[in-house]
N, C-alpha and C positions, 0 to 999 in steps of 0.2 A: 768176866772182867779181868780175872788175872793171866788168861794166854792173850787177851789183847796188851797188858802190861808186855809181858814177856817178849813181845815181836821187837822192842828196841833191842838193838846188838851189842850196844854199850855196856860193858861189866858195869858202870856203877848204879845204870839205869836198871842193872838186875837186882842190884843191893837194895836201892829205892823200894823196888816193888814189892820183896820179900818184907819188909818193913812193912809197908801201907797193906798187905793182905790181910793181915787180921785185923782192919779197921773194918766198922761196918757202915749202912745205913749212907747219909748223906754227902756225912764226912767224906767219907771214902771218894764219892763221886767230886767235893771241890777238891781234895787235893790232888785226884789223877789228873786235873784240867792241865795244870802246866807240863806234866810230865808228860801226856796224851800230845799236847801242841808239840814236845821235842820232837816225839820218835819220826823217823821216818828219815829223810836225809837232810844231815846234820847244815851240811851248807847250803843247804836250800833256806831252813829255821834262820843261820845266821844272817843271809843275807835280805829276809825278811825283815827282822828285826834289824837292821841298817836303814831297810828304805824307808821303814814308819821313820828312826827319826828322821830322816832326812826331809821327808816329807812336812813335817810336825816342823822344823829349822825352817824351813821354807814360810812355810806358812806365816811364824814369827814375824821375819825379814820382812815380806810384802805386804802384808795386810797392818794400816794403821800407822803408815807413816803420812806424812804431813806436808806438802810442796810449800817452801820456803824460795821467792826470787827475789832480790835486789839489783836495779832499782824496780817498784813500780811499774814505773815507763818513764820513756826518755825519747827525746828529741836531736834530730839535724839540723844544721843551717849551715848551708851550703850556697857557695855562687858557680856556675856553669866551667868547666876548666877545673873544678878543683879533684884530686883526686876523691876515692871514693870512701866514703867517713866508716870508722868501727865503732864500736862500742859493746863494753863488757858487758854483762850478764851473770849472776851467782845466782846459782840453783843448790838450792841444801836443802834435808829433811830435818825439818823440827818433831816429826813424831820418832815413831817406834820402829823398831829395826833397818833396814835401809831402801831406800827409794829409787825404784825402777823408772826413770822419769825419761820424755822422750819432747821435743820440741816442732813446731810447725806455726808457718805464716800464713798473711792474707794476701799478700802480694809479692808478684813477680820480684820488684826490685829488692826483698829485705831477704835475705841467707841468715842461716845460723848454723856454728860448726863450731862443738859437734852437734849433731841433733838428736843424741839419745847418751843415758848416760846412767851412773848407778852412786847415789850417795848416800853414805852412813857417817854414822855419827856425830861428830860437830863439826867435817870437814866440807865442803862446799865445791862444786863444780864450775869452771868457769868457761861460758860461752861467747862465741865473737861473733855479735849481728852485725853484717856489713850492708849497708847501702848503696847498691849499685844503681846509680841517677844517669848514666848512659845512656840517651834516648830520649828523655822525659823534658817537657815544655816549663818553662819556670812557671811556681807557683808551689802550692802547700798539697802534698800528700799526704794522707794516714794509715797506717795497718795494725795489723795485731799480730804479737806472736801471744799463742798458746802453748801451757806447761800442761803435760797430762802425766799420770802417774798411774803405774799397776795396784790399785787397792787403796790408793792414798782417800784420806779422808776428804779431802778438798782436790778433788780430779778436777781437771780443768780450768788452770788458771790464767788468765788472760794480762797481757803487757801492750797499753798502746804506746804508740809508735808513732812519728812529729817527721814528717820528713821536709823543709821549707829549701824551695833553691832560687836563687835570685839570678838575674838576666845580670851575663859578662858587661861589664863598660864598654861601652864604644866610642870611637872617638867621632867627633862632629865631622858630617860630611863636607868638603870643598866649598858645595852649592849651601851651603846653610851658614859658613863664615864669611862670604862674601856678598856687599851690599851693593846695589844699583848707585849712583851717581844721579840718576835722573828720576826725582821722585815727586808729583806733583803734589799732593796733600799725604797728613801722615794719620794715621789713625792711633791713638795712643792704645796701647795692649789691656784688653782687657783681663778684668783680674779673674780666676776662676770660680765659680759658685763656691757660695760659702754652705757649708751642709750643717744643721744640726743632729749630731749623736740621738739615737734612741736610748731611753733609757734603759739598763741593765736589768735583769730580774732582781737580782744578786750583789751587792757592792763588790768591789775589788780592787785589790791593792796592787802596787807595782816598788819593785826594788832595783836602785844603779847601782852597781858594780864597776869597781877600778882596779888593779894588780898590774905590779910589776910583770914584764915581758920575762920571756926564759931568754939567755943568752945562748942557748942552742944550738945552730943556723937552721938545725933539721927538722925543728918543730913545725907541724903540720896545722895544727890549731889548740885549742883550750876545750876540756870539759865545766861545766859551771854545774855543781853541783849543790841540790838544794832540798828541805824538807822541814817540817815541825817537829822532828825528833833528830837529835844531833845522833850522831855514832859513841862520843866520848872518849874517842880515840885518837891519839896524834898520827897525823897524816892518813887516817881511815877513810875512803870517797861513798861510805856505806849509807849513803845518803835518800828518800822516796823517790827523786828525780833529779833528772841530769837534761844539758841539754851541751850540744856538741859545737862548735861555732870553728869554722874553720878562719884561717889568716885573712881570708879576702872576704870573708862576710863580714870581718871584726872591721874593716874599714881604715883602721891606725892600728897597726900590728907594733907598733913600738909603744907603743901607752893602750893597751887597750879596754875598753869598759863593755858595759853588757847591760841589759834593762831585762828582768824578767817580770812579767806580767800576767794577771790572774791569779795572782795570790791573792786568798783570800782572807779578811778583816778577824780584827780581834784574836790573835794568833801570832805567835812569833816563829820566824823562821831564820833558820838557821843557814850558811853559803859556805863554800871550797870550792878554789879552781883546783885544776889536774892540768900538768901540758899533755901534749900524746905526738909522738915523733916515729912512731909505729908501734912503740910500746906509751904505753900511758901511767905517767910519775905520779907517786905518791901526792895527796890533797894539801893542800895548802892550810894558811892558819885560817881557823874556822872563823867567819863575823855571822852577828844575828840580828835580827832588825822584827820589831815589834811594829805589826799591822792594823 
């Protein structure tokens, strides 16, 4: 036991040893343990003992954090011609050390960028899904982006996604504003079937909306932002849901209003516009309307 002490090269690791040789029995053997782990080369030990913690830091950081997105999910409305609509995205970790988080769609038309990214603390990542409607036949699309996380406790979190685009105006053809002269009997126009609504499983509410226009000229459209938990914050757009309404979906871009629907009963919800002119302005004054 003591020419195994003795093979450290280190004078103080000889002083060590000459000390601990007159212990005996078990003793002996716990205390050569760490002095046993030195010998041998010294930067080899040290850089040992670097990668455990580094290791041990790591481990901290990734395992136990918590995917944190706002909004929810959120929505387009869009008309054909319009440029092609953004919308923000916060991604932050409500758990424990920081969050390796990485993002992906269900469909061709929705981007996101960036699409991986690293958040700690109370600070928040912020990502821009674009809607590229290029191609697409009017009518209502859906997708999903998915938030996944390295170790997060809740891996996997899903945002849907509202894509609605409405057919351009056109104007009345030649043959359809001009009338014959020569007409023998007329038939008065029939009026179109009248349908009754099935009923809903579910009741559900609907809320108007009205706001000043932005004086701008470069405004693009309005966010309409909405939820049963307000933010509390002035000018905050940190809202469950959003939904994006471009100038030419709004119809009267000088006065314009907004009808959101499917809210649902016995619930008060809380609204903020935002304009977006490629960057998108702080929320408006908050109104709330009991369902």
């Amino acid at each position: 036991m003591v020419a195994t002490l003795f093979v450290c090269p280190q004078p103080i690791r000889r002083i060590l040893a000459n000390q601990l040789v007159h212990s005996m029995g078990l003793r002996l053997v716990f205390l050569f343990l760490p002095l046993l782990a030195g010998c041998g080369d010294a930067g080899t030990s040290q850089f040992n003992d670097l990668a455990a913690v580094k290791v041990s830091h790591e481990r901290q950081n990734v395992y136990g954090s918590t995917i944190n997105v706002s909004p929810a999910s959120f929505a387009f409305s869009v008309t054909q011609g319009d440029l092609n609509p953004v919308h923000m995205v916060n991604v932050s970790n409500a758990g424990k050390g920081q969050l390796n988080w990485s993002m992906s769609t269900t469909a061709s038309w929705l981007t996101v960028s960036p699409s991986t990214g690293i958040a700690s603390g109370h600070a928040s990542d912020t990502v821009t899904a674009t809607a590229d409607f290029s191609g697409l036949a009017p009518g209502t699309y859906s997708a999903t982006i998915t938030v996944f996380g390295v170790g997060a406790t809740n891996n996997g979190q899903d945002i849907p996604v509202t894509l609605t685009i409405a057919a351009a105006a056109s104007l009345p053809s030649e043959s359809t504003i001009t009338s014959t002269s020569s007409t023998s009997t007329s038939t008065p126009p029939t009026s179109p079937p009248t349908t009754t609504p099935l009923p809903s499983s579910s009741p559900t509410a609907f809320a108007s909306l009205a706001w000043n226009a932005e004086s701008d000229p470069f405004v693009l459209g309005y966010y309409v932002h909405y939820g049963t938990q307000s933010p509390n914050s002035v000018g905050s757009c940190a809202y469950e849901q959003s939904i994006y309404y471009s100038l030419s979906s709004l119809g009267n871009a000088t006065t314009p209003t907004a009808t959101i629907s499917g809210l649902g009963t016995g619930a008060t919800y809380y609204f903020a516009v935002s304009a977006y002119n490629g960057v998108e302005s702080p929320c408006s004054t908050e109104v709330s309307k009991a369902t």
